[in-house]
C-alpha positions in Angstrom: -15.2 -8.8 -25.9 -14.0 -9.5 -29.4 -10.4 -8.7 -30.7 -11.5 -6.3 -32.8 -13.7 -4.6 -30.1 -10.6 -4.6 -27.8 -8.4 -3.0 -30.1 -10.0 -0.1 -30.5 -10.8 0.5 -26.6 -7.2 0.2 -26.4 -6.3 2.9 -29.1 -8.9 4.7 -27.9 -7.5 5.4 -24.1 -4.2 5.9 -25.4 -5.3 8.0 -28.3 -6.6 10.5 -25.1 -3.2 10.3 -23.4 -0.3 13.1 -24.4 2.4 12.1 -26.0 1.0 8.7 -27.5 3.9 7.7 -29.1 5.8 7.3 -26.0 2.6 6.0 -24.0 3.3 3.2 -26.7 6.8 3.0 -26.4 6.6 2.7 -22.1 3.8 0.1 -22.6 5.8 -1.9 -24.8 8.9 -1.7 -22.7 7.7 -3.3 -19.5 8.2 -6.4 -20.2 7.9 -9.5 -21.0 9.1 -11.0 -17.8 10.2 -14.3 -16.9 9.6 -14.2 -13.7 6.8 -13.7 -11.0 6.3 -10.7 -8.8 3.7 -9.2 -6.5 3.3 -5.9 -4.7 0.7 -5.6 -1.4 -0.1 -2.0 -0.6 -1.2 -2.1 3.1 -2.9 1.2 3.6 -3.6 2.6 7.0 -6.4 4.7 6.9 -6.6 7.7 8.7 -2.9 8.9 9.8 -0.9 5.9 11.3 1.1 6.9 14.6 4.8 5.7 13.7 6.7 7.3 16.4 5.9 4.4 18.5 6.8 2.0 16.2 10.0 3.1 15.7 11.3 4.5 18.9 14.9 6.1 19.6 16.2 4.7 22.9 19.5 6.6 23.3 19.9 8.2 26.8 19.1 11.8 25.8 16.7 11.0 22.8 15.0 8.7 25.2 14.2 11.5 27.9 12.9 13.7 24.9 10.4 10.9 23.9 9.0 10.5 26.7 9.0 14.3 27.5 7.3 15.3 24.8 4.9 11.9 23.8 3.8 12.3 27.4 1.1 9.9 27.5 1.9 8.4 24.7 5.4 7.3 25.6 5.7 3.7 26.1 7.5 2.5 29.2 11.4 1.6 29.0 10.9 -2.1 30.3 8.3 -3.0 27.2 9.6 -2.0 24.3 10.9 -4.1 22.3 14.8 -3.7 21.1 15.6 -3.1 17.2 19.2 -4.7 16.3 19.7 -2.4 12.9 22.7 -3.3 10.8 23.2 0.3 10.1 22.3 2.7 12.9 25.3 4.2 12.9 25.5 4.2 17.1 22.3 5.2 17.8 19.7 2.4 19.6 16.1 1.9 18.7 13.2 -0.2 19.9 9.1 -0.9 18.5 6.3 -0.9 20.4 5.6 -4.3 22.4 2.5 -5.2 20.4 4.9 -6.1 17.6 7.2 -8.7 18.4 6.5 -10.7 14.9 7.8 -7.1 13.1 10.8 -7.2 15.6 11.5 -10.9 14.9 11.5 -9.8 10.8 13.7 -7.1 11.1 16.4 -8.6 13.7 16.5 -12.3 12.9 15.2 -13.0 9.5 16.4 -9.4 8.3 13.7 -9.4 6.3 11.6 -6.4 7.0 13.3 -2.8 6.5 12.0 0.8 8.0 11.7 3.5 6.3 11.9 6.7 8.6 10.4 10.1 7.4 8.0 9.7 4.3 5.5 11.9 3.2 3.8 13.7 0.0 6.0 16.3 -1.5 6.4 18.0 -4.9 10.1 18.8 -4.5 12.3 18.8 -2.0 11.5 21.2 1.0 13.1 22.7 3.3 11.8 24.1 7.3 12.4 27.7 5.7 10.8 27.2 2.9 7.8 25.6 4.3 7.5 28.9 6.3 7.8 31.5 3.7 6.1 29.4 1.2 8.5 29.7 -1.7 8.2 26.2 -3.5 4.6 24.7 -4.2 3.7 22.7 -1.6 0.7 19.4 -1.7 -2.7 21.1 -1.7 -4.9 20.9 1.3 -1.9 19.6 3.9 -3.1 17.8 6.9 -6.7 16.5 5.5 -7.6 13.1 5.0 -9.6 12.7 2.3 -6.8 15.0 0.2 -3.4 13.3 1.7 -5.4 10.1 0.7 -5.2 10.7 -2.6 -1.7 12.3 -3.2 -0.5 9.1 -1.5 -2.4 6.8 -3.5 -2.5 9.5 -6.8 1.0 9.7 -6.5 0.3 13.4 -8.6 -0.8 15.6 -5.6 -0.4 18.7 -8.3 -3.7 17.8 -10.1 -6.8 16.6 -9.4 -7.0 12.9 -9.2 -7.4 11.2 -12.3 -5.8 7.7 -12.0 -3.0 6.4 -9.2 0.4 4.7 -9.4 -0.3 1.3 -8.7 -2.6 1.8 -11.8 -0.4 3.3 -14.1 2.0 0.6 -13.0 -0.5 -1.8 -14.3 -1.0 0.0 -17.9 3.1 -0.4 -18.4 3.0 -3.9 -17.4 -0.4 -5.7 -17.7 0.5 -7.2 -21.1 3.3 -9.5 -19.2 0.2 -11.3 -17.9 -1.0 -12.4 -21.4 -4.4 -13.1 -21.8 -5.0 -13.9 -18.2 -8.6 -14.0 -16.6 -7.5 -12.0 -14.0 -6.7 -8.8 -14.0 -3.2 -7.2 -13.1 -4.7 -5.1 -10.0 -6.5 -7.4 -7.2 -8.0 -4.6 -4.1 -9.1 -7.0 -1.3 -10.9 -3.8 0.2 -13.2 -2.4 -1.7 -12.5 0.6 -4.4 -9.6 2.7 -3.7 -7.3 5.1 -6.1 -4.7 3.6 -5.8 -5.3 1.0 -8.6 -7.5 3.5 -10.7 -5.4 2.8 -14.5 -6.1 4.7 -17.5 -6.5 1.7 -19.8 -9.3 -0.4 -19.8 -7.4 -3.6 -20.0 -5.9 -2.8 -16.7 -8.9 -1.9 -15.0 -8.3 -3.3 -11.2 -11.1 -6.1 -10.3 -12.1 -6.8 -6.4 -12.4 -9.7 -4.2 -14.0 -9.6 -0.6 -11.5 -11.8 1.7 -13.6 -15.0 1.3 -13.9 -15.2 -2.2 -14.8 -13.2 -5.2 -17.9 -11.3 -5.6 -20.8 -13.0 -6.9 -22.9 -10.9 -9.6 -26.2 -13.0 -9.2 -30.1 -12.2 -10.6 -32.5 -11.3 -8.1 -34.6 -14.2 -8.6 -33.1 -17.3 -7.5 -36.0 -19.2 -8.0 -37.0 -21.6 -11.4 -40.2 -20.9 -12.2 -41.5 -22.3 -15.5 -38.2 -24.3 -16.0 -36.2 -21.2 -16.6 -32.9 -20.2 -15.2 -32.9 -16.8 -13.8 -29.2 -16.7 -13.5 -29.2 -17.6 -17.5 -31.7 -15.2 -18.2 -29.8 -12.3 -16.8 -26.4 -13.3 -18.3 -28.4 -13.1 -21.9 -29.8 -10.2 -21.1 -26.6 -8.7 -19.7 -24.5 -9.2 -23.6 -27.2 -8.3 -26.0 -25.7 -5.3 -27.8 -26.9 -1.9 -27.4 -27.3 0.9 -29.0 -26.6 3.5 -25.7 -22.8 3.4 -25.4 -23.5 4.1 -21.6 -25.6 0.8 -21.4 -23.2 -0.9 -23.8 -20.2 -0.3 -21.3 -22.3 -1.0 -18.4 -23.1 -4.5 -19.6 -19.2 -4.7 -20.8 -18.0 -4.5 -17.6 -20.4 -6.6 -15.6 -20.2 -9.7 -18.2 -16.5 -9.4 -17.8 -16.9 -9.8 -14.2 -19.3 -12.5 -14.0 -16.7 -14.4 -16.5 -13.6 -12.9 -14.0 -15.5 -14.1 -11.1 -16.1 -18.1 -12.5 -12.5 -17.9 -13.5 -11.1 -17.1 -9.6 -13.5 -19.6 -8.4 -12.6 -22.4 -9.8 -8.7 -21.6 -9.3 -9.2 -21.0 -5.6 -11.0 -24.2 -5.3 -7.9 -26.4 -4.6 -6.1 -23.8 -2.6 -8.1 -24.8 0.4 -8.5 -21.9 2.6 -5.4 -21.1 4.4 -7.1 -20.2 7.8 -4.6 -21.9 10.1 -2.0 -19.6 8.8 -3.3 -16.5 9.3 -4.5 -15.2 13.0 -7.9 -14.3 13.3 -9.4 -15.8 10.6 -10.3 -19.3 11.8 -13.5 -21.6 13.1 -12.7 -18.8 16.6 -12.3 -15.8 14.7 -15.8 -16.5 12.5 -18.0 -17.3 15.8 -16.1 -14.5 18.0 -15.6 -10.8 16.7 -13.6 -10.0 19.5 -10.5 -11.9 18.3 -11.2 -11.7 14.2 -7.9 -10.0 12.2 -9.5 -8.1 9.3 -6.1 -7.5 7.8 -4.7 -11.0 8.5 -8.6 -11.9 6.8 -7.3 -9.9 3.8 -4.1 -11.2 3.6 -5.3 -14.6 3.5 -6.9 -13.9 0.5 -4.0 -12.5 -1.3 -1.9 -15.6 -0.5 -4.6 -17.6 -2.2 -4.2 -15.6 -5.1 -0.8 -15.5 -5.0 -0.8 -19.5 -4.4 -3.2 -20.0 -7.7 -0.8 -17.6 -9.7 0.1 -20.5 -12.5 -3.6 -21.2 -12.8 -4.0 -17.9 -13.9 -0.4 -17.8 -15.8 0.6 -14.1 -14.4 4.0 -12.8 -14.1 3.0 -9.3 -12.5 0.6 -8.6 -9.4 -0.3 -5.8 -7.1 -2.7 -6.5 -4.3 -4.8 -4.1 -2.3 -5.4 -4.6 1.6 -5.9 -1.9 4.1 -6.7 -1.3 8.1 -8.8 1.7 9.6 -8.8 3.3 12.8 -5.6 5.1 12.9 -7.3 8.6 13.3 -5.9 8.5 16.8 -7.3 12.6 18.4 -8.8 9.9 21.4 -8.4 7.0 23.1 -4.8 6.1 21.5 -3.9 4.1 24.6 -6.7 2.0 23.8 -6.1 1.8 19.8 -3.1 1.5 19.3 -1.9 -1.9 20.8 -4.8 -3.0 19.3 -4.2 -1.6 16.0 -0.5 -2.4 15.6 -0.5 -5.7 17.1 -3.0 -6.5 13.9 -1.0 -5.1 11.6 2.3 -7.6 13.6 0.0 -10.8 12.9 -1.1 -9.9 9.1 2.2 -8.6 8.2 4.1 -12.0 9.7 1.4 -14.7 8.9 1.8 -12.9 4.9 5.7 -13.4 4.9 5.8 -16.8 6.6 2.9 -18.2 4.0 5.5 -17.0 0.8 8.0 -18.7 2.3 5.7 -21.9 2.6 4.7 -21.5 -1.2 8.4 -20.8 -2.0 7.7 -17.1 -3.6 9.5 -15.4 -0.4 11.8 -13.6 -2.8 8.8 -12.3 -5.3 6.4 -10.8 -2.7 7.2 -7.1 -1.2 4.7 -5.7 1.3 4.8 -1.9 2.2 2.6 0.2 4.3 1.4 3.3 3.6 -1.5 6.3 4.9 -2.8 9.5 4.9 0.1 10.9 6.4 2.0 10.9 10.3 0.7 12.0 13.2 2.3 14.9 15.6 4.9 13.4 18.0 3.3 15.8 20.6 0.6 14.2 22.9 -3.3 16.3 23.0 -4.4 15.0 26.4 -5.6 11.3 24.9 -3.8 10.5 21.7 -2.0 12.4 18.7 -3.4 15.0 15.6 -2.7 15.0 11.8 0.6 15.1 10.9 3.2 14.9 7.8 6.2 12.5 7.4 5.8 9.3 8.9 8.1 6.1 9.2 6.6 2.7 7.1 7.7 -0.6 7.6 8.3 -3.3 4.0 9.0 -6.5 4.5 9.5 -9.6 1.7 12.1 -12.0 0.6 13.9 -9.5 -1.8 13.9 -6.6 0.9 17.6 -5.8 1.9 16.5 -5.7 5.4 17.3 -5.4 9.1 17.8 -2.1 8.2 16.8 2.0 8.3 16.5 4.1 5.3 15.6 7.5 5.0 15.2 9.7 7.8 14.8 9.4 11.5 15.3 12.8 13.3 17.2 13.2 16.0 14.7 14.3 19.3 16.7 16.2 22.1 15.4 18.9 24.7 16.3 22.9 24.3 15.2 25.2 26.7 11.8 23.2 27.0 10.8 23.0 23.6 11.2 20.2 21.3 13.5 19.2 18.4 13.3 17.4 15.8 16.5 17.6 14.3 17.6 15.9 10.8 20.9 13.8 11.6 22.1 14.3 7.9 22.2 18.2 8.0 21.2 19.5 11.6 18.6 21.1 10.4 14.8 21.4 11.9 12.3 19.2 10.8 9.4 20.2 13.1 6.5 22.3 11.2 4.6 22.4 14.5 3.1 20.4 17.1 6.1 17.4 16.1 4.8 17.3 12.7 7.4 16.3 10.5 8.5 18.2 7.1 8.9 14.8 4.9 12.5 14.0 4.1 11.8 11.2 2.1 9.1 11.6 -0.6 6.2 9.4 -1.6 7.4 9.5 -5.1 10.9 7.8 -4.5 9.4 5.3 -1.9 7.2 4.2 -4.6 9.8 4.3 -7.6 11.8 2.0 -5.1 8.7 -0.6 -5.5 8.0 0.5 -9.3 11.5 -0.6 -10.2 11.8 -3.9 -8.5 8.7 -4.4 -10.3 10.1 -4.1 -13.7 9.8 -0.4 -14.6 13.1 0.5 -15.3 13.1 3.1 -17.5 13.3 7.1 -17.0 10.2 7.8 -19.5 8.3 4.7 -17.7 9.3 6.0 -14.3 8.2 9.4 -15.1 4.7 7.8 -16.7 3.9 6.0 -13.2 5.6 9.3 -10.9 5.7 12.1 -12.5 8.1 14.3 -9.8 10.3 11.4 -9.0 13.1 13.3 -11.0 12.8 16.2 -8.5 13.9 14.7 -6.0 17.7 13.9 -7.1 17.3 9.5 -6.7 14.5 7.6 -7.8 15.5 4.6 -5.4 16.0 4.2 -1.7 18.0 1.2 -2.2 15.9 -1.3 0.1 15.1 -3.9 -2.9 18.2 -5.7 -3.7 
């Protein structure tokens, strides 16, 4: 694309935003940076269980977990004990298929929890909830919607772009004229990185390399070169703006695509870091790591970062299968102890390329799941607890919320230690005390995006909530 051509796609997207002075101003204000930093969005689809990953062992919360998880309770003798710098007398523990997470948070104090998070659009209390008298997200409880506010990080509308995206319109100039785009999804197309400027449009990967845009024909036949053939055919301008953007964005991907080649091409393939992705892993399904497969990917990147001459990145990965109704005794060591391998093989390979400090990795998902037990696993829920780890994270902590679970005539509480008062909307779903919006201004701001009009660009209710940072970054 020309300069000229660029130039006025630019004015153009901004011209459609409001207020385009100050979508000028934030845009120019993000940077430059001297440094490099990367974001990884881990996203658990379909309602990630956290109760047993963060499990309170005191005597009398310990007889309502198991109480009330029923099934799901794990047993005493396997969990595996939290050593929190700031629990404040109270005892914790994580379920045994994470002894890697464990080992982050109590000996390298590198990975932090974060109890209680969930989509709001302004603080909300148990009474409120019930008598609906402040707006609450639309569609509660659903996937496909909880999905989306998560990822949107604007639940009030319908979605139009997300916040890793609008991260990237404040901050993909920092990256210069790089080949490779700001946003990298290592799982397909998701919201998250959806950006309202085409320059910061997010580009994807498959683990094992990038995706190759090739002619049908790969055959010569007359001494012609289909793949040249189609390349020609693919920039010859047009006069239908639809075909014209079309062939735009697949000629920028066949260029983005020979670009990340040939700078993975030295990385080598960093199998033997990561579990489940080596010569086993590729001849046996039964032990392959997805996630860890993912991740692997990302650290290439990451590793070929100078090659590409980029200050900011945010990475894509995910993991399904946490839509626990049934058969949560059977998913869920399974599930978590992939998400313990990934989220240790990812840290330990940072510290081996000495950018431990620049990469932060956060979970995130549709929402919670109810601390009650249906028979054979858990239902849709609300707040949740989520676990970031990385070199600049002021670990070996808790932030946010974790209620307080005790026994009262029978029926359970889930109690908020700040204020005493209920958290439970039903079934052990938990009213969020922590919203989406300051986990993610948390992130946004270690990221570079300091300023209140560019914070209120990428999160547009992060000023409801009274503090747009947890204070888990240092």
């Amino acid at each position: 694309m020309n300069d000229r051509r660029r130039f006025l796609k630019r004015s153009a997207a901004l011209a459609g935003l409001p207020l385009f002075s100050n979508a000028m101003q934030s845009a120019l204000a993000a940077g430059p940076f001297a440094d490099y930093r990367a974001l990884v969005c881990v996203f658990l689809y379909g309602g990630s269980d956290s109760h047993n990953v963060v499990i309170p062992t005191a005597a009398s919360e310990w007889s309502a977990y198991v109480a009330k998880r029923g099934g799901l309770a794990q047993p005493s003798a396997s969990v595996i004990p939290l050593s929190p710098l700031n629990a404040g007398g109270r005892t914790y523990a994580t379920h045994p298929a994470m002894p890697k997470v464990a080992a982050l948070f109590n000996t390298d104090r590198k990975l932090a929890f974060v109890g209680n998070v969930g989509v709001l659009l302004q603080p909300t209390t148990l009474a409120q909830y019930n008598a609906k008298s402040v707006p609450l997200p639309p569609q509660l409880f659903s996937h496909s919607d909880m999905q989306s506010h998560w990822q949107s990080g604007e639940p009030a509308l319908p979605f139009s772009t997300g916040w890793g995206g609008r991260m990237a319109d404040l901050l993909y100039t920092s990256n210069g004229g790089s080949a490779l785009p700001l946003c990298v999804s290592v799982s397909g197309s998701n919201q998250f990185m959806v950006a309202g400027q085409p320059d910061a449009a997010p580009y994807q990967v498959s683990p094992n390399g990038p995706i190759k845009i090739r002619a049908w024909r790969d055959w010569d036949t007359n001494n012609a070169n289909p793949q040249k053939v189609y390349t020609d055919r693919i920039v010859v301008p047009r006069f239908n703006k639809l075909e014209d953007e079309y062939s735009e964005i697949v000629a920028r991907s066949m260029a983005t695509e020979v670009a990340v080649t040939a700078a993975l091409a030295p990385i080598g393939s960093f199998r033997a870091d990561f579990p489940g992705t080596g010569t086993d892993a590729q001849t046996n399904p039964t032990i392959t790591n997805p996630l860890s497969n993912q991740m692997r990917m990302v650290a290439r990147l990451i590793a070929a970062r100078a090659t590409f001459g980029v200050k900011r990145q945010v990475f894509f990965v995910s993991l399904g299968g946490f839509d626990t109704h049934g058969d949560q005794l059977v998913l869920e060591p399974k599930l978590l102890g992939l998400l313990d391998g990934a989220l240790d093989a990812l840290y330990r390979k940072t510290v081996a390329l000495g950018v431990a400090s620049s990469v932060t990795t956060f979970t995130a998902s549709d929402f919670g799941r109810t601390y009650t037990f249906n028979g054979s696993g858990s239902d849709h829920g609300w707040g949740g607890h989520h676990i970031v780890v990385g070199g600049s994270v002021v670990g070996g902590r808790l932030y946010g919320t974790f209620p307080v679970a005790g026994l009262s005539g029978g029926a359970l509480t889930l109690i908020d230690p700040a204020n005493s008062a209920s958290l439970d909307v039903g079934q052990g779903r938990l009213l969020p005390t922590v919203a989406t919006d300051v986990y993610a201004s948390t992130l946004a701001q270690w990221m570079g995006i300091t300023q209140a009009g560019e914070l209120a660009s990428v999160l547009p209710h992060v000023g409801s909530f009274g503090t747009n940072s947890l204070g888990f970054l240092g």
